[in-house]
N, C-alpha and C positions, 0 to 999 in steps of 0.2 A: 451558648455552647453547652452540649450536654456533657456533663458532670464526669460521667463513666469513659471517655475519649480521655486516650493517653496515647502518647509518643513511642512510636516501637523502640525497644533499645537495639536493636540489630538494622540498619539501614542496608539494603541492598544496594550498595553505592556500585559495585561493578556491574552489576543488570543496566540501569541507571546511564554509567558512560556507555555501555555498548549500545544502548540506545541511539544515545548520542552519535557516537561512532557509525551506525548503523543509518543514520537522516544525514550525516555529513560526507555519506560515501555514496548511498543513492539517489538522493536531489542533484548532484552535477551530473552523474551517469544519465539520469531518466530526461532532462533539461536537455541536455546534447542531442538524445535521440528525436526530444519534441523538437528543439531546433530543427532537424534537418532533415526528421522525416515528415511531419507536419507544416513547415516551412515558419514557424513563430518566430520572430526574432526572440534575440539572447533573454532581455529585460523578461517577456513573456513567457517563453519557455522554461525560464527559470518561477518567475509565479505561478504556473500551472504543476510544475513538478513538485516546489515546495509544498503549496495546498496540497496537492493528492498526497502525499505522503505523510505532512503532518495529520490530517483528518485519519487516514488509512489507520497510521499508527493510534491516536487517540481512541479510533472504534476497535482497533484491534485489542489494546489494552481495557476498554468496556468489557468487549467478551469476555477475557481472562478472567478478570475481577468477576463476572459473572458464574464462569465454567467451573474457577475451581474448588468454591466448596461444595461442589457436586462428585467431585472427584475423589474414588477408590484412596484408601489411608497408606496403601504401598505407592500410587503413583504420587498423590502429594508428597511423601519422603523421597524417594527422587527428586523429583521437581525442586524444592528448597536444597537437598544436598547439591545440587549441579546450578541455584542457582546462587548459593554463598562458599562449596566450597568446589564448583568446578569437576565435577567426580560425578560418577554412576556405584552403586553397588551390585547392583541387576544385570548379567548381562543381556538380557532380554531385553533393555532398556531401547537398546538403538533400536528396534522394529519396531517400536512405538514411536521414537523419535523420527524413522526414517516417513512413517507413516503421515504423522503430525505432519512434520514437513512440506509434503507433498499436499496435502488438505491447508494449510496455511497459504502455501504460494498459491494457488489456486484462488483461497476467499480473497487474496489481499490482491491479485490480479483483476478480479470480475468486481472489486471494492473499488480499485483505482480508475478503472476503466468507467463504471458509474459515476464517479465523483466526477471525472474528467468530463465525463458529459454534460453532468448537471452546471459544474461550470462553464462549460466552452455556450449552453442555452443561457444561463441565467445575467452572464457576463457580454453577450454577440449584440453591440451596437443597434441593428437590424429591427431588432424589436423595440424601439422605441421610436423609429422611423415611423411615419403614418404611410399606409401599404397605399400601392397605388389600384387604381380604379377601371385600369382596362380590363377588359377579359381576359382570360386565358386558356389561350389555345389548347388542345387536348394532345399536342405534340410536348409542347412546352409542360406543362402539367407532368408528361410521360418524364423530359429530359432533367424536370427537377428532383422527380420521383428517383429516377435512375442514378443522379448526383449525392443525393441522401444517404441510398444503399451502398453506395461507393466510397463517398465520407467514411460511413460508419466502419466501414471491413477498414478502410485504412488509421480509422480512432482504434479498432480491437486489434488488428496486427502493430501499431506503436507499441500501443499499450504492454501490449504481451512482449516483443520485444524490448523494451525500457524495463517492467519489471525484470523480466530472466536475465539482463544485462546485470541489474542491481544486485539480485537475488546470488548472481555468480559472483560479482565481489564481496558478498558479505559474505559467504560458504567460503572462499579464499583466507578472509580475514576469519574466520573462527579455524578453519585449519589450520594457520600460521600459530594463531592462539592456542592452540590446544600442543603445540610444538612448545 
């Protein structure tokens, strides 16, 4: 362990639960919607929601830890004021937040929606089956092709719907919060 590594004396402990708060509020909202608009039972729906969203969160937090010693010396003072003591000084702050916002829900949607694919291929039974050996018709070839593109709009409308489900309870829960 290098030498120079020390223990912050200020622990963002309320970032932290809201976190928390935050994967305890949208794993059962996004779970629900796989359940029944994807048709996964509960046990499933519930592992594809928690994965997406823990990974989501963990790349999301990459970024941050990335982004912000990149970031202008007024917007990091915001940023730590609002995230230990809840407060803005700026009022110009929210058009940057509102913006943020909207570029977050967006990466963390096209983020989920990938993960959820890379699992729904990586984890599909199917592939380890040894394929079978008739030909295929250039009908069937068409109806598979067609079942894919079809799949797929109903994995990006879940998807988009489960986030924006989530995303409205947790804008709920930081309004209530901020009351």
């Amino acid at each position: 362990m290098p030498e120079n590594w020390t223990l912050p004396s200020i622990f963002p402990v309320g970032a932290i639960l809201f976190q928390f708060l935050f994967l305890l509020t949208a794993i059962p909202i996004e779970a629900y919607v796989f359940n029944n608009r994807l048709k996964f039972d509960k046990k499933t729906s519930t592992f594809y929601a928690t994965s997406v969203n823990l990974f989501s969160s963990v790349i999301g937090w990459i970024i941050f830890f990335a982004i912000e010693p990149r970031l202008p010396i007024a917007v990091k003072s915001e940023l730590i004021n609002y995230v230990f003591f809840n407060s803005f000084r700026s009022p110009n702050t929210q058009t940057l937040i509102i913006l943020t916002a909207f570029i977050i829900f967006f990466a963390t949607f096209l983020m989920k929606f990938l993960l959820l694919r890379v699992l729904l291929i990586l984890l599909r039974e199917k592939i380890f089956k040894p394929k079978e050996t008739d030909a295929i018709t250039p009908q069937r070839k068409w109806r598979n092709i067609s079942k894919l593109k079809f799949q797929n709009t109903n994995l990006v409308t879940t998807t988009l719907i489960a986030n924006s489900l989530s995303y409205s309870a947790i804008t709920i829960i930081l309004l209530v919060r901020v009351r």
